[in-house]
N, C-alpha and C positions, 0 to 999 in steps of 0.2 A: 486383679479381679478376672475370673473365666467371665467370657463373652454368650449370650444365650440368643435362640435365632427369635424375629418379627412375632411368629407364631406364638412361641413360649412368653413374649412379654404380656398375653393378657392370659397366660394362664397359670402364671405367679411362679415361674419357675426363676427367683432368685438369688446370687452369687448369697455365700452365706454372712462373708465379711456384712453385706448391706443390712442382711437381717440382725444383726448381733448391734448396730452402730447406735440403739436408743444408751447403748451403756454408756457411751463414750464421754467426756466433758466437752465444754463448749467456748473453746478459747476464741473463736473464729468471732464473738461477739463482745469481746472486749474493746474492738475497734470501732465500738460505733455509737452515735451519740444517740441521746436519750429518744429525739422520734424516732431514728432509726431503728432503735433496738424494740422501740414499740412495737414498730410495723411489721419487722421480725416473729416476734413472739406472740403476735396475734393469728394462730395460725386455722383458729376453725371460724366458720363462718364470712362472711361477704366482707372484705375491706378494699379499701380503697386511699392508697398512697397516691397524696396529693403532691409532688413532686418539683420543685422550682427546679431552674436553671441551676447546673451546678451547685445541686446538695447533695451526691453523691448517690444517684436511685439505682443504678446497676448496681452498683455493691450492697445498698439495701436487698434488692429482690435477690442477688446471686444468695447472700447468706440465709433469707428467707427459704430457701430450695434447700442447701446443707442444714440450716436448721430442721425443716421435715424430715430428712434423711438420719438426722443423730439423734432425734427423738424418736424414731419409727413411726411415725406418724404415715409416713406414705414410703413404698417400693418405687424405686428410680420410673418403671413401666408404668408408675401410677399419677403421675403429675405429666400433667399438660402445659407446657411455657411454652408460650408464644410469642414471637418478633415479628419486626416488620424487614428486618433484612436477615440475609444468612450471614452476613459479616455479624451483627449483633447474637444470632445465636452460636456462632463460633466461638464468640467473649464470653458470652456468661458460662459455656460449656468447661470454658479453660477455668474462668474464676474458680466455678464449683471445684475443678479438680484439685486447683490451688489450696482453697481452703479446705479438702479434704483431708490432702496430701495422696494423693492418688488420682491415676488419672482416671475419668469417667466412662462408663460405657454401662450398656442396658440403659441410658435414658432416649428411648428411642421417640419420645414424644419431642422434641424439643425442635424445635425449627418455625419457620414462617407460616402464615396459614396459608399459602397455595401448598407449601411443600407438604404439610402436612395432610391437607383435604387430599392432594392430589393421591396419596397414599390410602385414605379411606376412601376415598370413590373405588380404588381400582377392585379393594374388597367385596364392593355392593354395586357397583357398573349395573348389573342388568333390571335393578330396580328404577333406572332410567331411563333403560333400551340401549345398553353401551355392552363392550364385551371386555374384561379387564385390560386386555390390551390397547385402548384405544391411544388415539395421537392426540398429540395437544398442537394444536396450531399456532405458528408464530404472526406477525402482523402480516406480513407479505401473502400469507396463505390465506387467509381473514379476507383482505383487500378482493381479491381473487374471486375468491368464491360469492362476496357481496356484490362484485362488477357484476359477472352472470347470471345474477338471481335479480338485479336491476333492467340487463339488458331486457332477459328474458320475461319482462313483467311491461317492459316497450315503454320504461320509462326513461324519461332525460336524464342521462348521466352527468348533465352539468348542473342540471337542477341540485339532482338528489346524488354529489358523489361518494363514492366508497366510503374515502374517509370521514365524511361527515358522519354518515350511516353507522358506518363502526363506531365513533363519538357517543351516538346516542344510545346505541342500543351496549355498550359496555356500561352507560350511567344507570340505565332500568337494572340493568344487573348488579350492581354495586347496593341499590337498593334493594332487591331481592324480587324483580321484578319479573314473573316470566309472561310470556306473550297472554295469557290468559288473565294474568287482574292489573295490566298496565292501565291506569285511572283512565277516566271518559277525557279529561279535563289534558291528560299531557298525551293522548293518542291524539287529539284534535288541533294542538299546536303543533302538529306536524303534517296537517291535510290529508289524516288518516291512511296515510302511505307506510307507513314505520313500521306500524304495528303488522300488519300483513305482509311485509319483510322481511322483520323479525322474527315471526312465526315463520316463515319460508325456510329462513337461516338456519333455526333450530332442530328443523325436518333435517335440512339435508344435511346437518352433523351429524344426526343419529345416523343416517343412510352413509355414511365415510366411516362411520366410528371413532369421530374424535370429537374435541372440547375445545374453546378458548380458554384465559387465565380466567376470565369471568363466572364460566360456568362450575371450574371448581367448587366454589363457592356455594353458587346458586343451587346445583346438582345434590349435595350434601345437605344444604338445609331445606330443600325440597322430602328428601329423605328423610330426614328427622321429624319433620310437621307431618309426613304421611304414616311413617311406620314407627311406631310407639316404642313396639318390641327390641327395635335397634339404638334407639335413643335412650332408653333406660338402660340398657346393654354399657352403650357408652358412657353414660354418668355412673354405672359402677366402676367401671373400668377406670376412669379418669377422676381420681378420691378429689384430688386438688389441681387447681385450673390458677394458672396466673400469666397474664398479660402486661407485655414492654408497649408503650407509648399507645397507650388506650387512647388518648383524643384521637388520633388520627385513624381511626376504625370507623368504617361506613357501614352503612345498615345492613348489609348480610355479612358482615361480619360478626357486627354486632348481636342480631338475630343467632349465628352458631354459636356465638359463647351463652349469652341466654339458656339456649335449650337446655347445651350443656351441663350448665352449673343446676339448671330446674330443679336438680332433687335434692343434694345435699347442700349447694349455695357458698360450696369452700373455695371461694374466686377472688383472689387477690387483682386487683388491678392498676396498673402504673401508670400515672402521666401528668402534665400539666397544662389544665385548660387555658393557661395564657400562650400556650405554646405551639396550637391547635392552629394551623399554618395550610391546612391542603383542602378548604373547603371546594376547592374549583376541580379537585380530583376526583368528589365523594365522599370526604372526611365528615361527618358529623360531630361536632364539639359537644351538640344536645347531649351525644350519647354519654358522657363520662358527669356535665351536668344533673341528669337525669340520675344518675347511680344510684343513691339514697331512696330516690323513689324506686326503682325497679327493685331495690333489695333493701326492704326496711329492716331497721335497725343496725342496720353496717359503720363498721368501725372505719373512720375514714381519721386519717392520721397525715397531719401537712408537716411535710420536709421543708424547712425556710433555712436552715443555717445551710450558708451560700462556701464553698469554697474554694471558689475560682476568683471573684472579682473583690474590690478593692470598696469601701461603703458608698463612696459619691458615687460610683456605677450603679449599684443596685441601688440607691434612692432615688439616682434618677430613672432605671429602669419602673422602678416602682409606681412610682409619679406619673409615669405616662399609664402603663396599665390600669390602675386604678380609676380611669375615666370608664371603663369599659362596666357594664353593666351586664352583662351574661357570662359571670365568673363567679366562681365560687369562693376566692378572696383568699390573700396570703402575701405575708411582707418576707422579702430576703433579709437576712442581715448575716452580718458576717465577724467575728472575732477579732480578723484580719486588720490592718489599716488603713486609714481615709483615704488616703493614695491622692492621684491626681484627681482636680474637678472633669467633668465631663468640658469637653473643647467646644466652643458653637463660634461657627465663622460664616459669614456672607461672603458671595462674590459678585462681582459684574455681571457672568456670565460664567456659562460652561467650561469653556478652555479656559480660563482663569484657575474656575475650579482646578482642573486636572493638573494647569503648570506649578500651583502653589501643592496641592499633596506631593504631587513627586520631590520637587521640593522640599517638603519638608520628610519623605520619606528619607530623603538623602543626609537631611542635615540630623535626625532620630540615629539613623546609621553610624553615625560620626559621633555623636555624642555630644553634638553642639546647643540642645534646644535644654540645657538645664538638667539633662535628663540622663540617667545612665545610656549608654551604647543599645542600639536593638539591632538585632541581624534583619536582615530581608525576611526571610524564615518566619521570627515570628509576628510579623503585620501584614493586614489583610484590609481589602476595600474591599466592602458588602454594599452591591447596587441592589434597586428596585426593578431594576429593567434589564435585560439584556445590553439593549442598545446602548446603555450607558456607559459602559467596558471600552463603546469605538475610541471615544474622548482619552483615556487613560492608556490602550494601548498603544495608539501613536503616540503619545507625548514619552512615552516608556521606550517605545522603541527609537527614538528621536535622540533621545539622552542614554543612552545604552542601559537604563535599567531594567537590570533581569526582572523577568513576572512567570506569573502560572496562573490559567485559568482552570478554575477548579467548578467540576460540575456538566463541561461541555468545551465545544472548541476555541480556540480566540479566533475574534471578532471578524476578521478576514478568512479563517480559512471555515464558518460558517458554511451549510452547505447552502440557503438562498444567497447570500454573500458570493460566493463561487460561482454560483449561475448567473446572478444580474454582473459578475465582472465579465463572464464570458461573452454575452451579449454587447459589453460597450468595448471587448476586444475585437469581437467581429465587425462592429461601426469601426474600428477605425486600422484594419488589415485584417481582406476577409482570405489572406494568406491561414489564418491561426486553425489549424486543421480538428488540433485539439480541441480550442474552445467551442466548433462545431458539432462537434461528436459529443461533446456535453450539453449541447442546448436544441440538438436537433427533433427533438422528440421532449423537451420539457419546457413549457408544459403538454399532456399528451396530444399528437397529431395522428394518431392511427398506424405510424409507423412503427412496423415491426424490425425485426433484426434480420428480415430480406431484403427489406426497401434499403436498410443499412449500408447491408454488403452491395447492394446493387449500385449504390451511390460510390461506395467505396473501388468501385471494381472500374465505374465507370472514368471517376479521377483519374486513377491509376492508367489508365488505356490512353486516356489523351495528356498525359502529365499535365493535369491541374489541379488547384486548390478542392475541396471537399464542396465548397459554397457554387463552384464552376460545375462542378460532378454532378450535385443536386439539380443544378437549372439545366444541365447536357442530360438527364435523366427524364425529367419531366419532359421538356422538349420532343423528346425521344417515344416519349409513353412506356419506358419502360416501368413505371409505377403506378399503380392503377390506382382508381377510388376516391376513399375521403383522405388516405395520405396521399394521393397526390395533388390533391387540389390545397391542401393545408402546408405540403410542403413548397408550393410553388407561392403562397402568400409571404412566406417566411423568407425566399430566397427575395423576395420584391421588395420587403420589409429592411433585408439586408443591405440593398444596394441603395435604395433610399439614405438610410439611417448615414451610410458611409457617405454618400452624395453629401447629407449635409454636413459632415466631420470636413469633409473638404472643401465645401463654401464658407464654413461657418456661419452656417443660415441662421445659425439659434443658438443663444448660450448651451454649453455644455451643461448646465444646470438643467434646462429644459429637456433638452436632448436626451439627457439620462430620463430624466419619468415620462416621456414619449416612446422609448424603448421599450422599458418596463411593459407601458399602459398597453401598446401598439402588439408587443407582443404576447401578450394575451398572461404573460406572468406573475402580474399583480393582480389579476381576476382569479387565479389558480388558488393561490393563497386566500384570495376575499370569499373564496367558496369554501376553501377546508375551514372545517366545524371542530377540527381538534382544539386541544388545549392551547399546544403549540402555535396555531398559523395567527393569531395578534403578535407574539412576540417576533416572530418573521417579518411580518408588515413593520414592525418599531425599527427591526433590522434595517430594513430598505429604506425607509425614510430615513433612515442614518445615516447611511450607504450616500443616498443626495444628498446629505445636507455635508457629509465631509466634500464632494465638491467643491465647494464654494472657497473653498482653500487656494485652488488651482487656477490657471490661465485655460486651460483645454483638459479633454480627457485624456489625451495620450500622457500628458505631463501628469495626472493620476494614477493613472496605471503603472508608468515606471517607477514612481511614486512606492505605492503597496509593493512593487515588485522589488525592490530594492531592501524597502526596508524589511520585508519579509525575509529574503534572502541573508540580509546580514543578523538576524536573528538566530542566535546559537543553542541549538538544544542541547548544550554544558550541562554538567552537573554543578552543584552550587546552591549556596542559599540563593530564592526568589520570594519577592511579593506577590502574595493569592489575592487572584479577581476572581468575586464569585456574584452570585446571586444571595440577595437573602434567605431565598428557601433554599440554597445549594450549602447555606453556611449552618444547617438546624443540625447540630449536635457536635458542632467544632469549636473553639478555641483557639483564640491568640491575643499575647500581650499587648500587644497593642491593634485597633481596630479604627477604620474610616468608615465612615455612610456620610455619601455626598447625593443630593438631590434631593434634598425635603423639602421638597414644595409640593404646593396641593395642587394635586393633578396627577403628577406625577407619583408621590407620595406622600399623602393615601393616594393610590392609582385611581382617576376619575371614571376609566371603568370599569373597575372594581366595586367602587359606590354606586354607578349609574344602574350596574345589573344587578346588585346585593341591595341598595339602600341601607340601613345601618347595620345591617348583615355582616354587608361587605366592608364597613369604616372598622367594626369592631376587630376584623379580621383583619385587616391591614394594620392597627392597632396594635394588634398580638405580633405581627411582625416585627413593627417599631422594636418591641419589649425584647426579643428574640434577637435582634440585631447589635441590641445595646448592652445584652447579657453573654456577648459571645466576648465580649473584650474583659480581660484579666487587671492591666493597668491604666492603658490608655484608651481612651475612647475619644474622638473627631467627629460631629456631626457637623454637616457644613447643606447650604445652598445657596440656591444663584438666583440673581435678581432678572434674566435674561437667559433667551436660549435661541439663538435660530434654527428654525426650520422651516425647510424648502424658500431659503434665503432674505425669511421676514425674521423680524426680531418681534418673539413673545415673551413678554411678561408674564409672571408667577406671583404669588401673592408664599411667603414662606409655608410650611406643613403649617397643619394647626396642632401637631405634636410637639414641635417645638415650644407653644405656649403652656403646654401640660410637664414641661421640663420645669421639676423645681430649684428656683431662682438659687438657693444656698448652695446646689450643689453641680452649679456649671460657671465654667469661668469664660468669657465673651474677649474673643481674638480679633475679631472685626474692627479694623483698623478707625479712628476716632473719623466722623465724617461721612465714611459707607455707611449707609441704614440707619445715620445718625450716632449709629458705635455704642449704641444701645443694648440692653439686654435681649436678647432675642431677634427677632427680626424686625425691630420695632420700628427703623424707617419705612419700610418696606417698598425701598429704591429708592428714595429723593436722595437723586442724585445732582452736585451742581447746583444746588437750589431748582432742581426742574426736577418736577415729577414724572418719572419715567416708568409707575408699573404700570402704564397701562390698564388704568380701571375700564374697560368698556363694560358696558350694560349686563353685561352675560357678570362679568367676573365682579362686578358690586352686588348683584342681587347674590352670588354665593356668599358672598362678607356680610354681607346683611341678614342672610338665612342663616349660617354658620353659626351655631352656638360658644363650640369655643372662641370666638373672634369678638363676642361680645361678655366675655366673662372680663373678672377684674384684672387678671394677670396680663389681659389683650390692652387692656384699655391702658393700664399704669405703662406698657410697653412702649405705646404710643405717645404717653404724655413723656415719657424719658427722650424720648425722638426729638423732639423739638426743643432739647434744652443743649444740644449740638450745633456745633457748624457744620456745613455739608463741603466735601471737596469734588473737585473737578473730574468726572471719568478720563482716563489716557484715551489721545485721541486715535491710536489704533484700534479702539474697540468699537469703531464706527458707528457710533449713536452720532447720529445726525437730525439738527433742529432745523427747520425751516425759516429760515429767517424772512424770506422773500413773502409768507404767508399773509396774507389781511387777515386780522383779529375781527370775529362781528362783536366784539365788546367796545365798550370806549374807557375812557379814566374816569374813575367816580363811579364806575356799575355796582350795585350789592348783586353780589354772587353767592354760589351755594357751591363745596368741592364734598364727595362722599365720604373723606375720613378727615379733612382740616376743620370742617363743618362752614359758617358764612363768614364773608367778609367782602372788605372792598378793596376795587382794580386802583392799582396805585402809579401803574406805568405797562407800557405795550412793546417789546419789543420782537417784531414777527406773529410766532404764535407761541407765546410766550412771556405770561403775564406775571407780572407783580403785584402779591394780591397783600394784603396787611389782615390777617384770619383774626378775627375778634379772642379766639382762644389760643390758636396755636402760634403767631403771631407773624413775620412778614417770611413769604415765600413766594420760589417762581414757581409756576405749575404751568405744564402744556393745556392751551384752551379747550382741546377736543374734552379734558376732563372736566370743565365748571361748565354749571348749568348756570341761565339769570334766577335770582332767588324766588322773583315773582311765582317764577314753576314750579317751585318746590311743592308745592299744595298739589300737583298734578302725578306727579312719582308713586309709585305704588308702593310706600310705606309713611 
């Protein structure tokens, strides 16, 4: 095929091969089953491929594209596809070529929407005040220019910092928001500061001539709403319009395809509202919900035949989503075979967790568990949390099993990870020159890269450590201002912190979140408004709670240092540790998701700022987690977890109740959780009730609808038709036996999930109660109330 330049593709100067291809036959559609070929051949007018997990929608949409091409229906310059990554329009550009048999060129439309916008702004630049050439700003430049338009407005930069700033005013953009109709209602949840900000920002990009990612966007559909003349220009130009992972598209996104499509409405679009995952980025799910109404009469055509996973995965994946009520509804089913049941395991605790996956990664590897052989390769643990990774990468590097974290760095070499270890290297030798030079300016103190050198120059004169140089500087007054008054708290802070590494004034458990706190570290983070600074916070609290492993911090430190060290970046099969959103459009034979408990997952702040928002979307994760696995799928949780060296109770996900019963098989050894289907002890452990119902965590069980469905309750009555066995006494559950009970023998009591009965024996705080329904059990007394009160309880 000759190549024709930018210009000529909208003036329909095309290769002739392209124009002659409606003659052609169409073998390329032989390979695809009956939706597919629907979705295919429905080429004019509005549709909407509804798309599951592995039913094949790239190869739908790619032949979708060759099919317009062999029908003549559209000029390569004539169709608009759009992705959300360049890797993805890479694929589909080769598909097409594949199925053409030739390789592709003149489809000059094809790419991401920045890449794309960014290319029609530079066309129309001065209908915004820009000059074609403008620059596009990366975050660093962003940050910058926000600090100065902060300073210069004499507001608090601790209040109001950059990265918050930049947070918010990227989400009005995402919405299509410019400084001019940001609602009364979200400029005043910000103290009317933002908005006048924002407009400030906006000036002074036009006055640089550049753009953030956001304003691509915004800049282009600004255009389009103001100039007619350009926007019908465009929908002639653009015959057919089709769209890769439509749920995940925010409102000015969504708003440019609209315009777009305004006039002839030929808009295919791809995706799966169960799979609708990034509302916390800007993602609107509404939008692909909405479809039908925004384009009446639209052919919407669902792909269900699954051909990745195995039928008990998708019925159980199904089962869970199916609770979700702002979906547009579709069952997977698959040809294929029942394969294995889904796996549901309890444990003690976290490091339980972690020691039995590896575990049994090792024994899948061997071929020991029943099972064919699986390489490392292809099995993957999908957490909820970052933080969740810490637990599995030490037990992996402990036992030399190779890993990969996919999506971001491992757990230790984390960039707050790396700063809070550098701060407890300097408590305990403020020789480490290095860990200085990293943490001497973070979080920010005013120093520049003079005060730097001057620290540095000053070490060097008197041969001493960098922590000596800073306090022979200050001393000295060779650093002036607010860094020298912030660096002189730090070096004060430092010799403290060390003072007590060598009295041992305070646990090392303390001592680390005194560092943290003391140095101003953990308020850095509790200030950034990004996406990011909770799951840094989850880090840090991680970070203290692996302490509690140790006798001291220096025995930590060489600790991570060692085991880092002996960690080899070989090549080789390894086990991927990801995140669940890290893991949205991969694949592996077999898969683990460890930590389904509520709170955790569904993430309790996820629910807290979403309300069913947020469960439904955490939901769609569930579903996305559980459809990434081929053969094997492991859902496991834990009945305990400590952090900052208390032991918290969970109560299991309430997804796990929404798992249907036929199509998971229960690993929980007879006696944990009762060894019940589900989580259905939910910790009676020992005959002692160990979850920890405090008042907070009953009235959730009690509000919680699925906890009170029948699948909760039958779980529950299965619980008690068990014996319970004794926790291992390294898992430090400690009962107080020394305790005085204010109950006596003979009391009628009331417990929140065994429901009344009577004290049958006391031992400590540790009763023997004989439950009228569930029948004799020990339960800790902080959980029974006397029955008298029950009438007092707020249900």
């Amino acid at each position: 095929m000759s190549s024709f330049s930018e210009e000529d593709a909208f003036e329909g100067a095309v290769p002739l091969s392209q124009r002659a291809m409606g003659a052609r036959a169409a073998p390329y559609l032989d390979g695809l089953n009956a939706a597919q070929r629907e979705a295919v051949e429905a080429l004019d007018g509005p549709v909407l491929m509804l798309a599951g997990a592995g039913t094949g929608k790239t190869k739908a949409l790619t032949t979708r594209i060759v099919h317009l091409l062999a029908q003549g229906k559209a000029r390569p310059n004539e169709i608009l596809s759009v992705t959300f990554t360049n890797k993805a329009a890479r694929e589909m550009k080769k598909r097409v070529g594949a199925q053409l048999g030739e390789v592709v060129e003149g489809m000059p439309w094809l790419g991401t929407f920045h890449a794309i916008c960014v290319r029609l702004l530079r066309r129309h630049a001065e209908l915004v005040g820009l000059k074609s050439n403008f620059t596009i700003l990366d975050t660093d430049d962003q940050l910058r220019l926000l600090k100065q338009l902060i300073v210069a407005a004499n507001i608090d930069e601790k209040r109001w910092p950059p990265r918050m700033l930049s947070g918010i005013i990227d989400s009005w953009k995402n919405r299509a928001w410019t400084p001019e109709n940001v609602p009364v209602a979200e400029a005043s949840a910000f103290d009317q500061k933002a908005v006048p900000l924002y407009a400030e920002y906006q000036a002074r990009l036009k006055e640089l001539n550049a753009v953030d990612f956001g304003d691509l966007l915004l800049h282009m559909v600004t255009i389009f709403q103001t100039h007619d003349d350009i926007l019908k220009q465009y929908q002639r130009w653009f015959r057919y319009i089709l769209v890769d992972e439509y749920q995940d598209t925010n409102v000015a996104q969504y708003l440019w395809l609209r315009l777009l499509a305004g006039g002839h409405k030929n808009i295919c679009c791809v995706g799966d509202d169960d799979q609708s995952i990034y509302g916390w980025r800007g993602a609107e799910v509404g939008n692909i919900l909405r479809f039908e109404k925004d384009f009446p009469g639209a052919t919407v055509v669902r792909l269900e035949q699954n051909y990745r996973s195995t039928a008990h995965i998708l019925a159980a994946a199904s089962g869970v989503i199916a609770a979700n009520k702002g979906r547009l509804g579709k069952t997977l089913f698959t040809d294929g075979e029942d394969g294995e049941k889904v796996r549901l395991i309890g444990h003690w605790d976290g490091e339980e967790e972690a020691r039995w996956i590896g575990e049994e990664i090792e024994s899948m590897q061997r071929g020991t568990r029943g099972m064919e052989p699986y390489d490392l390769d292809s099995m993957a643990i999908l957490v909820r949390a970052s933080h969740q990774m810490r637990a599995f990468e030490d037990r992996f590097l402990t036992i030399g099993l190779p890993y990969r974290v996919i999506g971001g760095p491992r757990f230790y070499e984390r960039m707050e990870i790396r700063d809070a270890m550098a701060y407890f290297r300097l408590a305990v030798s403020q020789d480490d020159d290095l860990a200085f030079e990293r943490i001497v300016n973070t979080p920010k103190r005013g120093l520049g890269d003079k005060a730097v050198q001057t620290i540095q120059r000053t070490a060097r004169a008197n041969g001493v450590s960098l922590v000596e140089g800073a306090r022979l500087a200050t001393d000295a007054g060779l650093i002036k201002g607010k860094g020298a008054k912030e660096l002189k708290t730090l070096v004060q802070g430092l010799d403290r912190w060390h003072g007590q590494v060598m009295a041992e004034a305070d646990t090392h458990v303390e001592l680390a979140e005194m560092i943290l706190d003391e140095s101003g570290y953990t308020l850095m983070w509790q200030n950034d408004k990004t996406p990011e600074a909770p799951g840094r916070l989850e880090n840090l609290k991680e970070l203290v709670k692996a302490l509690e492993s140790f006798d001291n911090l220096q025995g930590f430190l060489e600790h991570v240092a060692l085991i880092m060290d002996n960690e080899q970046e070989e090549q080789g099969a390894k086990v991927s540790i990801m995140t669940l959103h890290a893991a949205k459009g991969l694949e592996f034979p077999a898969i683990f998701l460890p930590g389904w408990e509520d709170g955790l997952f569904p993430s309790q702040r996820s629910m807290d700022e979403s309300g069913l928002k947020g469960l439904e979307e955490e939901r769609r994760l569930a579903y996305v987690g559980i459809t990434r696995a081929e053969r094997v799928c492991t859902i496991s949780f834990a009945a305990n977890r400590r952090v900052y060296g208390q032991w918290q109770s969970a109560l299991p996900s309430r997804f796990i109740d929404e798992l249907p019963e036929e199509n998971v098989e229960v690993l929980t050894p007879p006696g944990l959780y009762g060894g019940g289907f589900g989580a259905a002890g939910m910790g009676a452990m020992g005959g002692v009730d160990v979850t920890g119902l405090n008042s907070d965590m009953a009235d959730r069980v009690r509000d919680a609808d699925g906890y009170n469905s029948p699948g909760w309750k039958r779980l529950q009555s299965r619980s008690q038709q068990r014996g319970m066995s004794q926790p291992r006494e390294s898992r430090n559950m400690t009962i107080d036996l020394d305790a005085v009970s204010a109950f006596t023998e003979g009391d009628r009591v009331f417990h929140q999930k065994f429901g009344y009965g009577e004290i049958m024996g006391i031992e400590g705080d540790k009763l023997e109660i004989e439950f009228d329904k569930a029948g004799t059990k020990k339960v800790v007394a902080k959980f029974i109330i006397a029955a008298d009160q029950v009438d007092d309880l707020p249900f």
